[in-house]
Each structure stands twice: as structure tokens, then as C-alpha cells.
N, C-alpha and C positions, 0 to 999 in steps of 0.2 A: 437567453437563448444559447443555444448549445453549434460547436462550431465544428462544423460536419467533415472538418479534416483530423483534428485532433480532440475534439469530444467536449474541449472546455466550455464552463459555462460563462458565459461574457458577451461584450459587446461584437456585434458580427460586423466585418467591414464592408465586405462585398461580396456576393454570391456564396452567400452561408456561411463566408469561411471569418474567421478572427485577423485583426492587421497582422500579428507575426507570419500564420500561415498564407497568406494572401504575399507576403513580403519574397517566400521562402520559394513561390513557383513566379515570380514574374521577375524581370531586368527594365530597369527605367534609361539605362544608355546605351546607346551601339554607336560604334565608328571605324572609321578604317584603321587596317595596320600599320599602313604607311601615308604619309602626309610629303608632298614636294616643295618644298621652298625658295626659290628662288635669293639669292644672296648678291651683294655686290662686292668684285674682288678687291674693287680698291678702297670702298671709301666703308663696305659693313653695312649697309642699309638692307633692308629685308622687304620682300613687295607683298603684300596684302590684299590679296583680289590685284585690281590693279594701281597697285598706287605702290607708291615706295616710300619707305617710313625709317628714320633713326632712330627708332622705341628699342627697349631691349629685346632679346631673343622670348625673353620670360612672358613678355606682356606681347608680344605678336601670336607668340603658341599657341597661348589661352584667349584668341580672340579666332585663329584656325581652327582650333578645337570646337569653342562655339560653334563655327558655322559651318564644320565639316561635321558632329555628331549630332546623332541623333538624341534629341532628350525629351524625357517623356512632359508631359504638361502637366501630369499627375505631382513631378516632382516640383517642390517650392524654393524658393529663397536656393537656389541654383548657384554653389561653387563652383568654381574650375583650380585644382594646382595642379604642378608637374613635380615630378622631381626628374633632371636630364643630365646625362654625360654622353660627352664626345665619344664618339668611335670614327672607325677607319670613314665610313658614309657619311654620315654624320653626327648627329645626337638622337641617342635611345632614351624615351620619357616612359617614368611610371606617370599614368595620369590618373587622378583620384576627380572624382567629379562626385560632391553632396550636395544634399537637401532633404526636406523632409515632405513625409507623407503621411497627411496630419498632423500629429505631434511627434512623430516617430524620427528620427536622424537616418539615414541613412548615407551610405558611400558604395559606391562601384571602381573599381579600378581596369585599368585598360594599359596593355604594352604598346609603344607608339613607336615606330619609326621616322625620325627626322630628318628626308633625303635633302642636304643643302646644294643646292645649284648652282654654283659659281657659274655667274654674269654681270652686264656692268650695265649699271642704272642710268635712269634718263638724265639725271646730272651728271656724273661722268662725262658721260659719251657727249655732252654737249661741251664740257669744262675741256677733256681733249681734242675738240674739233676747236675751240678758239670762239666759242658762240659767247656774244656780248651783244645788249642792245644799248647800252650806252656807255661814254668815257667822262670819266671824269681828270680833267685837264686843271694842273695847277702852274700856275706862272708868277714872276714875281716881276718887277718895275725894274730891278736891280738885274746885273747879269747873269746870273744864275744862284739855283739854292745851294746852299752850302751843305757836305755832307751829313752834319748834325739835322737840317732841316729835312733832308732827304728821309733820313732816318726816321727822324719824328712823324711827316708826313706817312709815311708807311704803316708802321703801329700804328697810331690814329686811326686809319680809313681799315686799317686792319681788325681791330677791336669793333669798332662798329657793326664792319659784315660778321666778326664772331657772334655777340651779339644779339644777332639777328637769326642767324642758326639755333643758337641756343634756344631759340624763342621759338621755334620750326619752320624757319624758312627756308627749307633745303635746296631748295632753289636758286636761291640764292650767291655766288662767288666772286671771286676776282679773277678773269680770265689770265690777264697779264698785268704787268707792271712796268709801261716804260720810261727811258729815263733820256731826254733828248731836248735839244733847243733850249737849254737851262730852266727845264723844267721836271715836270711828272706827269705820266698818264696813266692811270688807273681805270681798266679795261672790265667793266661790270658787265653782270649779266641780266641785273634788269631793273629797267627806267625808272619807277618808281622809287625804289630803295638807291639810286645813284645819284637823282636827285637830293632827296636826304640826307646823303653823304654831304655832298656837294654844299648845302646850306650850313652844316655843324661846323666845315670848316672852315666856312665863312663868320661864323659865329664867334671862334676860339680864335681866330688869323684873321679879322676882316677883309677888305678887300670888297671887288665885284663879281656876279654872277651872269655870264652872257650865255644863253641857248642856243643853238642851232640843232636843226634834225636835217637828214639826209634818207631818203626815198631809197632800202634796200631791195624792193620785189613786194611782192603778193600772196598774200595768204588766205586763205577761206573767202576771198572777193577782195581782201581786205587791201589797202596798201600797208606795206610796214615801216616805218622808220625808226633808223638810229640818231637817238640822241648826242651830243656834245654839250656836257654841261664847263664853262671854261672860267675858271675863279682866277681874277687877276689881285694879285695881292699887293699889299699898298709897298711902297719905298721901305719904313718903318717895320719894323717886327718888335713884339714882346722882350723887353731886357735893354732895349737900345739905349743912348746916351745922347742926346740932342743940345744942340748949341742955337737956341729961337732969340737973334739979337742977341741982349747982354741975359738971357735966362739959360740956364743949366737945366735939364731936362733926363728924368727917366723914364720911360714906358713902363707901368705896372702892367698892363692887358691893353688887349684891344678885341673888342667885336663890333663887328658889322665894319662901320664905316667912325665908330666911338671908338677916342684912345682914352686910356685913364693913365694921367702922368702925376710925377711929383716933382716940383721946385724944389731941388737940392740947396738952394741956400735957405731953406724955411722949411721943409718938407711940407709943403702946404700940397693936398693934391687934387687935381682937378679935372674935370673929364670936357675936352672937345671933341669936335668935328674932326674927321681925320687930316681935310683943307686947310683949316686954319695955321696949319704946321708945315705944309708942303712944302714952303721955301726952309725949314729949318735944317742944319747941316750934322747929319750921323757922324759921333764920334766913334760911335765904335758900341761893342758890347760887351759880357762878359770879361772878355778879355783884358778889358782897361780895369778892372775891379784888385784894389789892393788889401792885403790885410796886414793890418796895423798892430802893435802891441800896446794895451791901454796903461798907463803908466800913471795917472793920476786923474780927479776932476773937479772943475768948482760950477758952482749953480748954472754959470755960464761960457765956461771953458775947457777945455778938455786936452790932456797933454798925452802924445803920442808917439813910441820909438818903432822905427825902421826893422825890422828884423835882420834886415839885410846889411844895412851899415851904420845899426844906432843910432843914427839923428834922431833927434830928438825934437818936435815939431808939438806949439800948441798954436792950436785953431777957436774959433769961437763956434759954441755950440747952434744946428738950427732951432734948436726949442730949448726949454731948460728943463730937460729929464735927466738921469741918469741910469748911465749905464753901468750894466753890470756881468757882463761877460768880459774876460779877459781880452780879447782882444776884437779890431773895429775893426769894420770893412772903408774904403775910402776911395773916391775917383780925384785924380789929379790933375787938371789941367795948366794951362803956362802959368799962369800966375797965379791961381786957389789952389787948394784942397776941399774937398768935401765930404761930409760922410753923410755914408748911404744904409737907408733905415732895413734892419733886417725882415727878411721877407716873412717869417714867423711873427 
């Protein structure tokens, strides 16, 4: 058949005419010039109908685009790109929008205007008002945590809420961070996920987990409360030096309410009850840890100089390995020496 706009003889597409000229009087997209987007000034999230999203600019566009153009049905297997640059308003996009009709490929392109809105999102505005529905309280038996602890605790619950964002919980944050009564309070913004917290660091630090909730008001009929999740941490921490009777003791870990230790005169290692050690007396941690220069050894001996004032000291080995770094770590007490097995 013959194609009654340009005379060819071929297949006809639609109302006489051939797909080229069929292609050459119709458009498959229309959209607006301009598009308004709402932006967040602090933290960059972008709202999407109504929601607020940390997707990129690239991939919110092209889901705007979607639902603010018109696209025909005729058109198949439906692309969307941009290409956009900043200006003074905001970002100007070429939008190319394909597909095909039939076999046929086709592309339409469209000038877009990207007005960004600078506003502050529904997290924000709740992260500066101080909005939290639960804390997470950390305490120790001892009188207070020590700066190192402080620290570590922080990172830790820090990395977790990271995290969790990563993963899209935007909702998610840390209101505040206080530091009072020799302890930590970590001021979350919601109970579910501060619970969570709350159990990992019970996991990694043992200790216990006590609840309370407090009755803040009403919402949709509802009552609401705030949580207190409050982890009391045992006497004991990870690295310590315990003296249980005539046994010398290291803590390799501890979780839950399980410590895993080793006998420094055997390295034998073992895991209790955290109880069973209550009455045992902290020497200390770290801090007592010496390093030794290894100076010579026999199957069962091991000889060892002072860095400090050359003395020269051999000890009897806990096991009959040998070593082979140049020099030993060692904890000293009034009458031993001991060495202590590398954490690697």
C-alpha cells in the first residue's frame, strides 16, 4: 500500500500514512517549563510529593519528570535522562525522554527549569527543636567512665545511627549527647532503633538493661511515651588485669553478662558468668602492660632485658611455643612477671 503523505509503497502505520511520516506530525511528551522542588538547607534532602528523600538530585528529577509529564502510552520501554547545570535559581536540565513505537527508537527532548526551594525538613526541624522519644543512659558500677570510654562510647552508638541512615532511615538521629553523673546519655529520636542501640552495647560492654517509659501527652487519641533504656555496666571492662585469689586474670571480651578471660600463668582461657568474679580485685589495665626486649629462649624459658635499665630477667614460659617478634609484652606484679599473649 501506498502511504498517502509521501507516496511510498510499504507498510502503512496508521491512518494511511507509513511510521516515518506518522512519527514526523505527532509528539509522544509534553511537560512543564518549569518544575519547583523543595530542598533542605541543612542537611540537602529533596521532598518528593510529600516525603523527603536523601536520593540524589539525578534520581528525584527523573521520578518528577515522570510524574509531572505527560507521556504517551503509544510510547514503550519509556527512558528518562537529564543532563543539568546550576544557575543563579537553580538547575537548567536538558531532558531527553525515549522509547520506541514499534520497532522504531525514538527521543524527544525538553528545556526544564529546576526552581530549588530552600526549606528545612521534617527531620531538621524536629533534630533542632530537641525531639527524642527515647535516651539511652550508659552507667558504669565504677565512678565514672573514663575519657577513653567516653570516647569509645560515642563512636560506637555513633556508627550504629550512621548506619542506619545509610540504609534510609532518615529519621532517624541523635538529639544530644550528655555527659553527667559519671556517665552518658544519648538522646535518640526513636524507640525502636534506641532500643537496638541500647542491646549492641550491652553485647560488646556487657552489663544490664533496665526500661522505664514516661507518659509525654497525646497524640491522634493516642498516649505517647518516652522511653529510658539504662545499661548498667559491670565493675570489669575489656583489657582489665584481675587478681581472683592466687589467679592472675585478663579479660579478652565480654558480652552480655559472659566474660572471656585468660590465666596468665598458663594462658589457658575461659569464659564465666560475670558473678563468679565479683569479689575479684582490678589491677588496673592497659596501663600496667610492659614491653620487653626478647633476648634469648629454650623450649621452656624465656630470657628478657629491661629497655629501660637492662635487667636482664628469665621467666618460665606459659606454654612451650616460641616466640618470634623481637620483643614481649609483660604484666608485673610484687612477686611475678607474666607474659601476656598477643592479641593478634
Amino acid at each position: 500500500m501506498f502511504c498517502v503523505e509521501c507516496g511510498k509503497d510499504g507498510p502503512i502505520f496508521r491512518d494511511g500514512v507509513c511510521i516515518s511520516c506518522y512519527l514526523k506530525t505527532h509528539t509522544f511528551t509534553k511537560g512543564p517549563d518549569i518544575i519547583d522542588l523543595p530542598v533542605c538547607s541543612h542537611c540537602g534532602s529533596y521532598k518528593y510529593k510529600s516525603t523527603w528523600t536523601s536520593d540524589l538530585f539525578g534520581d528525584v528529577i527523573r521520578r518528577l519528570i515522570k510524574h509531572s509529564f505527560q507521556i504517551s502510552r503509544e510510547l514503550n520501554k519509556v527512558d528518562i535522562n537529564t543532563e543539568c547545570n546550576e544557575t543563579k535559581e537553580g538547575m537548567f536540565c536538558k531532558v531527553y525522554i525515549s522509547g520506541f513505537i514499534d520497532d522504531v527508537e525514538i527521543t524527544e527532548e525538553h528545556d526544564l527549569s529546576v526552581r530549588l526551594k530552600r526549606t528545612v525538613c521534617d527531620v531538621c526541624s524536629k533534630q533542632f527543636g530537641g525531639y527524642h522519644e527515647a535516651i539511652v543512659q550508659i552507667r558504669t558500677d565504677r565512678t565514672k567512665l573514663t575519657k577513653k570510654e567516653t570516647n569509645d562510647f560515642t563512636i560506637f552508638v555513633e556508627n550504629i545511627v550512621e548506619e542506619s541512615q545509610s540504609k534510609g532511615n532518615r529519621g532517624l538521629f541523635i538529639t544530644d549527647v550528655g555527659k553527667g553523673h559519671g556517665g552518658l546519655d544519648f538522646f535518640i529520636s526513636e524507640k525502636g532503633p534506641a532500643l537496638v542501640i541500647a542491646k549492641k552495647i550491652q553485647e560488646r560492654y556487657g552489663g544490664k538493661i533496665k526500661q522505664s517509659s514516661k507518659n509525654i501527652g497525646m497524640k491522634d487519641g493516642r498516649q505517647i511515651y518516652r522511653m529510658t533504656y539504662l545499661i548498667r555496666l559491670p565493675s570489669y571492662k575489656k583489657g582489665d588485669f584481675l587478681r581472683n585469689n592466687n589467679m592472675f586474670l585478663h579479660i579478652v571480651s565480654i558480652h552480655g553478662n559472659t566474660v572471656k578471660m585468660i590465666d596468665l600463668s598458663n594462658w589457658d582461657e575461659s569464659t564465666v558468668d560475670i558473678r563468679t568474679i565479683q569479689k575479684a580485685k582490678i589491677l588496673g589495665n592497659e596501663e600496667l602492660i610492659e614491653e620487653m626486649i626478647l633476648v634469648s629462649q629454650t623450649a621452656d624459658e624465656i630470657q628478657i632485658m629491661d629497655p629501660k635499665t637492662y635487667g636482664i630477667k628469665v621467666i618460665k614460659k606459659p606454654k612451650p611455643i616460641e616466640f618470634k617478634k623481637e620483643k614481649v609484652k609483660i604484666l608485673k606484679t610484687e612477686k611475678q612477671i607474666f607474659l601476656i599473649p598477643n592479641k593478634n
